[in-house]
C-alpha positions in Angstrom: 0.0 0.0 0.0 2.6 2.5 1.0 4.9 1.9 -2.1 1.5 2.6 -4.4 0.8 5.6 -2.5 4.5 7.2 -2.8 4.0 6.7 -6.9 1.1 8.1 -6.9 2.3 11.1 -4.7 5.6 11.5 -7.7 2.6 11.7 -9.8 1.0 14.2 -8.4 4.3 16.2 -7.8 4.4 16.2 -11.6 1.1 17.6 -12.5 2.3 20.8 -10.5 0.1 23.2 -8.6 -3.4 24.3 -10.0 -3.1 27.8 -11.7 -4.8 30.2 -10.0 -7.3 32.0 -12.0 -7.2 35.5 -10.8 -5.3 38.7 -12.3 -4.9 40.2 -9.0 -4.5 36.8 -6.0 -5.2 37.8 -2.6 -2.0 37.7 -0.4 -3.7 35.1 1.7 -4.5 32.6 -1.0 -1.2 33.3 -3.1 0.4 31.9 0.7 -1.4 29.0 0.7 -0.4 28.5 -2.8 3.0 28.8 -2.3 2.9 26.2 0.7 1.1 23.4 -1.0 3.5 24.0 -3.9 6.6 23.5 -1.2 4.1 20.6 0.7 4.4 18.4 -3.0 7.8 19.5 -3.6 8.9 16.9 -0.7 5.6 14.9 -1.3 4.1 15.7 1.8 0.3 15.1 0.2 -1.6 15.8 3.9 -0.1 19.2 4.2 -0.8 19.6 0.4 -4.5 18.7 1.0 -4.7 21.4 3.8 -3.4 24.1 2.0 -6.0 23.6 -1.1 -8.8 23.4 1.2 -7.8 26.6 2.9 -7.3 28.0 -0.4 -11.3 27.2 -1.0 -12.2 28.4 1.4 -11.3 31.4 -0.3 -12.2 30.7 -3.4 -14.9 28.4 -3.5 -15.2 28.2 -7.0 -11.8 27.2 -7.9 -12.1 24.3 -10.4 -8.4 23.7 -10.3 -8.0 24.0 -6.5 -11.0 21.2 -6.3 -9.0 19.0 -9.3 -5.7 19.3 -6.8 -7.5 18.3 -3.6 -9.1 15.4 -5.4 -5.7 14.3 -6.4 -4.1 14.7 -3.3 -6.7 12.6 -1.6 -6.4 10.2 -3.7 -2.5 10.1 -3.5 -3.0 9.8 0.4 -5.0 6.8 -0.2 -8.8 8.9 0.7 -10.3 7.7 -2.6 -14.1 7.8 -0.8 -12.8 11.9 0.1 -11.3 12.7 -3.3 -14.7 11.8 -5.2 -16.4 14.4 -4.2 -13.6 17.3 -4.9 -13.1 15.5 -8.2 -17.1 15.7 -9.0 -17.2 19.7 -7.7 -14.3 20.4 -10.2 -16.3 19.3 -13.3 -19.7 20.6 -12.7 -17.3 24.2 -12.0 -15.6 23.2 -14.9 -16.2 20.4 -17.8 -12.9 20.7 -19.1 -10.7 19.7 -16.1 -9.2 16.4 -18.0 -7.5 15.3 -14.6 -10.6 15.4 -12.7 -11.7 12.8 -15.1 -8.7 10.7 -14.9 -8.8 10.7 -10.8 -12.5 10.6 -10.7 -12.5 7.4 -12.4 -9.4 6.0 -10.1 -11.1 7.1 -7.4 -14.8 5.3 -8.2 -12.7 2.2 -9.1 -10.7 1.8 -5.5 -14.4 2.4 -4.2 -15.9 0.1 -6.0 -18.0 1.8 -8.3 -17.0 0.0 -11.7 -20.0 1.3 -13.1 -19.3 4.6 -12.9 -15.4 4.5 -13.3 -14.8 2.2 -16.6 -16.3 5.4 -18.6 -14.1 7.8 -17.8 -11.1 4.9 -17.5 -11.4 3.9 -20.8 -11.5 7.3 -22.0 -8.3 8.4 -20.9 -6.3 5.2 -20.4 -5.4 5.4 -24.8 -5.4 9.1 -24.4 -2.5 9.4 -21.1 0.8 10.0 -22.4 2.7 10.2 -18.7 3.6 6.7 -18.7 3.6 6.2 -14.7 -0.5 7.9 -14.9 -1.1 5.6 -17.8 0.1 2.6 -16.2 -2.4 3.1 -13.0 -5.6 4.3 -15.1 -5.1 0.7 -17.2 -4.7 -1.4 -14.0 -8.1 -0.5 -12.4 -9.8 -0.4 -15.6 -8.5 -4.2 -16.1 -9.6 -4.8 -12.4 -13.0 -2.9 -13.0 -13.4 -4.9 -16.2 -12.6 -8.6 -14.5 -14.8 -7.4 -12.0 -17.9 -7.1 -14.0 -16.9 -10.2 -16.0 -16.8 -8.3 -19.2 -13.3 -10.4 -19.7 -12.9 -9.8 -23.5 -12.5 -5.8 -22.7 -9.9 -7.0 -19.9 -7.6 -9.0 -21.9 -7.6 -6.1 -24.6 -6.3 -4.1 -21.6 -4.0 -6.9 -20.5 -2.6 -6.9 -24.2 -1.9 -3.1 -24.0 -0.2 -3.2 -20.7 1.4 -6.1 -21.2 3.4 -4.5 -24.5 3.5 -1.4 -22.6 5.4 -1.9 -19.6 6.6 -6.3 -20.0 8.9 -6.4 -17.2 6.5 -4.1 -14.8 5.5 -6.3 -11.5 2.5 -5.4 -10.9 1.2 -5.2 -14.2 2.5 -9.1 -14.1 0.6 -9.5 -11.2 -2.7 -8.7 -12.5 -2.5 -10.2 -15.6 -2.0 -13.4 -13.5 -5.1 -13.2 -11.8 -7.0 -12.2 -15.0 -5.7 -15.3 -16.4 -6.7 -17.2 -13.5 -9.8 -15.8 -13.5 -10.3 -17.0 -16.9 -9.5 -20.5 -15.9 -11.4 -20.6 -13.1 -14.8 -19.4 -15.2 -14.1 -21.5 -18.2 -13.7 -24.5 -16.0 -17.0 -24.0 -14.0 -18.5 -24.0 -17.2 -17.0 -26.8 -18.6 -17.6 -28.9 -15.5 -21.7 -27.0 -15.6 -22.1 -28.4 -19.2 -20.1 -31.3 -19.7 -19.9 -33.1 -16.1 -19.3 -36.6 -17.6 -17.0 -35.6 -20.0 -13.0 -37.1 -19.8 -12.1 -33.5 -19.6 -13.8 -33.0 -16.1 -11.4 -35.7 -15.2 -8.2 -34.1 -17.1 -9.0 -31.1 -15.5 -9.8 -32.4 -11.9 -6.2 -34.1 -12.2 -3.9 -31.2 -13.4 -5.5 -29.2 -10.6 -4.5 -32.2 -8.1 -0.6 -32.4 -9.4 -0.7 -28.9 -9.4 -1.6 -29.2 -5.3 0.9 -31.8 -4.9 -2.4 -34.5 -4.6 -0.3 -37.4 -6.5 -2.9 -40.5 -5.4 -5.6 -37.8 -6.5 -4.0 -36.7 -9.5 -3.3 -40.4 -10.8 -7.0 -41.3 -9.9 -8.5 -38.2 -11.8 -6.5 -39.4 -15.1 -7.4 -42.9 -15.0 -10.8 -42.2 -15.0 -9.9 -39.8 -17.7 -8.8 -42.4 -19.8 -11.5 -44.7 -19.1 -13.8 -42.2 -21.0 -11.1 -41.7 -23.8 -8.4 -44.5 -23.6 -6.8 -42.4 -26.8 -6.4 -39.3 -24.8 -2.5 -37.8 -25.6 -0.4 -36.6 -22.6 -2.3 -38.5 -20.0 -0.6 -41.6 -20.0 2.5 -40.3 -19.6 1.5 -38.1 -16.7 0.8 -40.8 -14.7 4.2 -42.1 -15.4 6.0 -39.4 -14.0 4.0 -39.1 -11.4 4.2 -42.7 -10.1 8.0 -42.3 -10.4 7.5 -39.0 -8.4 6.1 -41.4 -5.7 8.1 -43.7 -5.6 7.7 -47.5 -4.7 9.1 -50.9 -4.8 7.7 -51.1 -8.2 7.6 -47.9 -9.6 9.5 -48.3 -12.7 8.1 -51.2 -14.3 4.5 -49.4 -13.7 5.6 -45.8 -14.9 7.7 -47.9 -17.8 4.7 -49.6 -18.4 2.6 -46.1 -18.8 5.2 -44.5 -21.1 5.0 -47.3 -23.3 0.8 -46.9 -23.4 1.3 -43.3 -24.0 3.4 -44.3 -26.9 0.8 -46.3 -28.1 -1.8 -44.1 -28.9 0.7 -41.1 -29.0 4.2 -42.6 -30.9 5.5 -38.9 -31.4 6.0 -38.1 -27.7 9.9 -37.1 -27.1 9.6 -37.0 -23.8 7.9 -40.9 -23.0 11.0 -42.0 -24.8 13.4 -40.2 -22.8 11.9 -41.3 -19.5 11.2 -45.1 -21.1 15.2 -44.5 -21.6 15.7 -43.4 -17.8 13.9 -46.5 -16.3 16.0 -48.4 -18.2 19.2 -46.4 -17.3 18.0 -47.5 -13.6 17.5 -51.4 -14.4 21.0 -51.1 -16.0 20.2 -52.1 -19.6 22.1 -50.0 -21.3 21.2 -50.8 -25.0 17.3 -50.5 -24.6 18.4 -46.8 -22.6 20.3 -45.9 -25.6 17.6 -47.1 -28.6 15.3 -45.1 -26.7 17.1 -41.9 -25.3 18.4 -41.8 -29.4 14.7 -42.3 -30.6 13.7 -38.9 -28.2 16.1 -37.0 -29.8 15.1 -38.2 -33.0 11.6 -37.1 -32.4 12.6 -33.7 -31.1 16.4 -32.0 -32.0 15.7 -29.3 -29.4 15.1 -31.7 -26.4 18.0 -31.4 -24.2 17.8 -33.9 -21.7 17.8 -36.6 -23.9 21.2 -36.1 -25.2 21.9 -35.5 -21.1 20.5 -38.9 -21.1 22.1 -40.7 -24.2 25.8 -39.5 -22.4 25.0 -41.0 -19.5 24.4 -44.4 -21.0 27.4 -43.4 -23.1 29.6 -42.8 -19.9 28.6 -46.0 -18.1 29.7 -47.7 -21.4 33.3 -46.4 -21.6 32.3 -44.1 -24.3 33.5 -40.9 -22.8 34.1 -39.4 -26.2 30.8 -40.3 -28.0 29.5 -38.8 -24.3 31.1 -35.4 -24.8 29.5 -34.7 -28.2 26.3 -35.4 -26.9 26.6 -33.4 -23.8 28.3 -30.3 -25.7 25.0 -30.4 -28.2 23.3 -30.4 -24.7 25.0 -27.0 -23.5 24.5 -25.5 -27.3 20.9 -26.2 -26.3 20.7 -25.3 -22.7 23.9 -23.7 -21.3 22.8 -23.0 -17.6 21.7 -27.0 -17.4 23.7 -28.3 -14.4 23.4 -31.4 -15.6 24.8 -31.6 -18.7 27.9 -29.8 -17.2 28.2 -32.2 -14.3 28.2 -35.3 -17.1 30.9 -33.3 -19.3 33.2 -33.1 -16.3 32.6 -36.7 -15.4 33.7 -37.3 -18.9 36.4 -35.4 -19.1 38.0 -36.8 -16.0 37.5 -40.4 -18.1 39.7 -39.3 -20.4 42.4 -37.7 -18.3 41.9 -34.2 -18.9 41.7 -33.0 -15.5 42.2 -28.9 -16.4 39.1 -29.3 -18.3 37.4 -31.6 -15.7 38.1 -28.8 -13.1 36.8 -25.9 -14.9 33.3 -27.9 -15.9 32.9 -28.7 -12.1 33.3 -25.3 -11.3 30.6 -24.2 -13.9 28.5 -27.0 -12.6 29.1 -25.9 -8.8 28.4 -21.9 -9.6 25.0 -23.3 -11.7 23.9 -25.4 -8.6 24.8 -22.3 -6.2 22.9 -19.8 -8.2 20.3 -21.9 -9.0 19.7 -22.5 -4.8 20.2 -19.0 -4.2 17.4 -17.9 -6.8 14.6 -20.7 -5.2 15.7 -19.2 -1.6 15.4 -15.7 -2.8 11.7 -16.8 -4.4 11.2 -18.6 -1.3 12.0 -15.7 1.5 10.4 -13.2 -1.2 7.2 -15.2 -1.1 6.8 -15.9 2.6 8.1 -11.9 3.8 5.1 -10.9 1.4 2.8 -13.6 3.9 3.9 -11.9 6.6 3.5 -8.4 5.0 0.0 -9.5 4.0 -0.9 -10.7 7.4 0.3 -7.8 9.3 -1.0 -5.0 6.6 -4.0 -6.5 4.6 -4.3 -3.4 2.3 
């Protein structure tokens, strides 16, 4: 809250003070003036708000003194205040253009959609200060998701989404528009369609997602029941029975792969993990035949040359391995892996400098990559206890 509230009070700060419209300003007002101006020069928006209203006090029918107030309570988060202000500026005068703008950000944090998406639409094309523009299109796509009218949203999410890519917040939203989406679309599709398989495809992505294995595995087989040809599911529940674990895992999640394959022969990645169960049972041929057949299927698939090395290694073959793992690092440099396996194979064939600077590529990958999920990690749970302390 306070981060949104310091933009908005830079924003403010750059509008500048009303102008005064008066030949000949009384001492006392041009005071006041001169103080509010000084109040947003060190964005101190409270003061600011004083000094406007003791300025109309004066002048009651300042339409530009009621268009700053209205901003300034909005910028010290007094949306339900600035409303008001904002609405006496334009029945003084029609033409105040920032009254609009704030009139509408202030109806939306109120929740008056209705009212606001007018006048946020309006000017959110039409604002050329990129930091205003930015905050008109984020409460119209909110007002917009609001009232479900999601086509005019996801235009907005388009716009803002070329407009500022790497922007957080604008990130943020789009994610919950997009959520949103799902969420609607799938209560429709479960509404119309209840015994269709893709109730169950559905019901079972939403369980992996949740970490639900049993559930997840449950959800697809009675998927597949429905439609025993359905692509992608088969091998699911491979991955996630080795995922689980078990005396028996592999033969069962070997045994999945191999029915995905069935009814799905182009799938790169059931041959890669066919070729992993295999690596574990120590048959080294079938790993290969199938590790070569995933790369066959798909050039750009990076693990299965990972995987082909492997077998490669464990076969004396630290040559062949190399090529195969330096395709791998043409195709994914940062993969840990595939540097881990080129060390392994140069220290096969004695050349320990080279050996020594892979492990330390490897090491810094593993390092950075720890450091990035701890940094996600502490981000994610400081913003909990943000959240819980500060719900606003």
């Amino acid at each position: 809250m306070k981060a949104r509230w310091l933009v908005l009070a830079f924003i403010l700060a750059s509008l500048g003070p009303p102008q005064i419209n008066a030949d000949d300003v009384p001492a006392e007002i041009q005071r006041h003036e001169n103080q509010a101006r000084l109040a947003l020069d060190r964005n101190d928006l409270e003061q600011a708000v004083k000094e406007y209203q003791a300025i109309l006090k004066l002048d009651p029918k300042n339409a530009a003194v009621y268009t700053a107030l209205g901003v300034a309570l909005y910028g010290s988060g007094r949306p339900s205040e600035a409303a008001p202000a904002l609405q006496t500026a334009l029945r003084l005068d029609a033409g105040q253009r920032q009254a609009e703008v704030f009139l509408g950000l202030s109806e939306a944090d109120t929740g008056d959609c209705r009212e606001a998406m007018p006048l946020l639409a309006k000017h959110f094309g039409a604002q050329t200060g990129m930091k205003l523009r930015r905050l008109v299109g984020l409460s119209l796509l909110d007002c917009y998701a609001a009232s479900l009218q999601f086509d005019s949203a996801q235009n907005v999410a388009e716009t803002l989404r070329q407009s500022y890519p790497d922007d957080p917040d604008v990130l943020y939203h789009l994610a919950e528009l997009y959520t949103r989406l799902w969420d609607n679309v799938a209560a429709e599709l479960m509404e119309k369609h209840p015994e269709s398989f893709r109730v169950h495809q559905l019901g079972g992505e939403v369980m992996e997602a949740q970490g639900r294995t049993d559930r997840a595995i449950k959800e697809y087989q009675l998927a597949l029941k429905e439609n025993p040809r359905v692509p992608r599911l088969n091998y699911r529940i491979g991955r996630l029975i080795l995922q689980a674990g078990g005396p028996d895992a592999d033969q069962r999640a070997l045994e999945k792969f191999q029915q995905e394959l069935a009814v799905n022969p182009g799938d790169a990645p059931s041959e890669y993990w066919i070729g992993v169960v295999y690596t574990n049972q120590h048959k080294a041929k079938e790993a290969e035949e199938h590790f070569q057949r995933s790369k066959n299927l798909d050039p750009e698939f990076a693990d299965a040359y990972v995987g082909l090395a492997k077998v490669l290694l464990q076969e004396k073959q630290p040559q062949r391995a190399m090529g195969e793992l330096q395709k791998a690092i043409q195709l994914e440099p940062n993969d840990a892996a595939a540097h881990y396996e080129l060390m392994e194979a140069y220290r096969d064939q004695g050349n320990l400098a080279e050996a020594q600077q892979e492990m330390a590529v490897f090491q810094k990958l593993e390092k950075s990559n720890s450091e990035s999920f701890r940094s996600r990690l502490d981000s994610l749970l400081s913003g909990q206890s943000k959240n819980e302390k500060n719900p606003d």
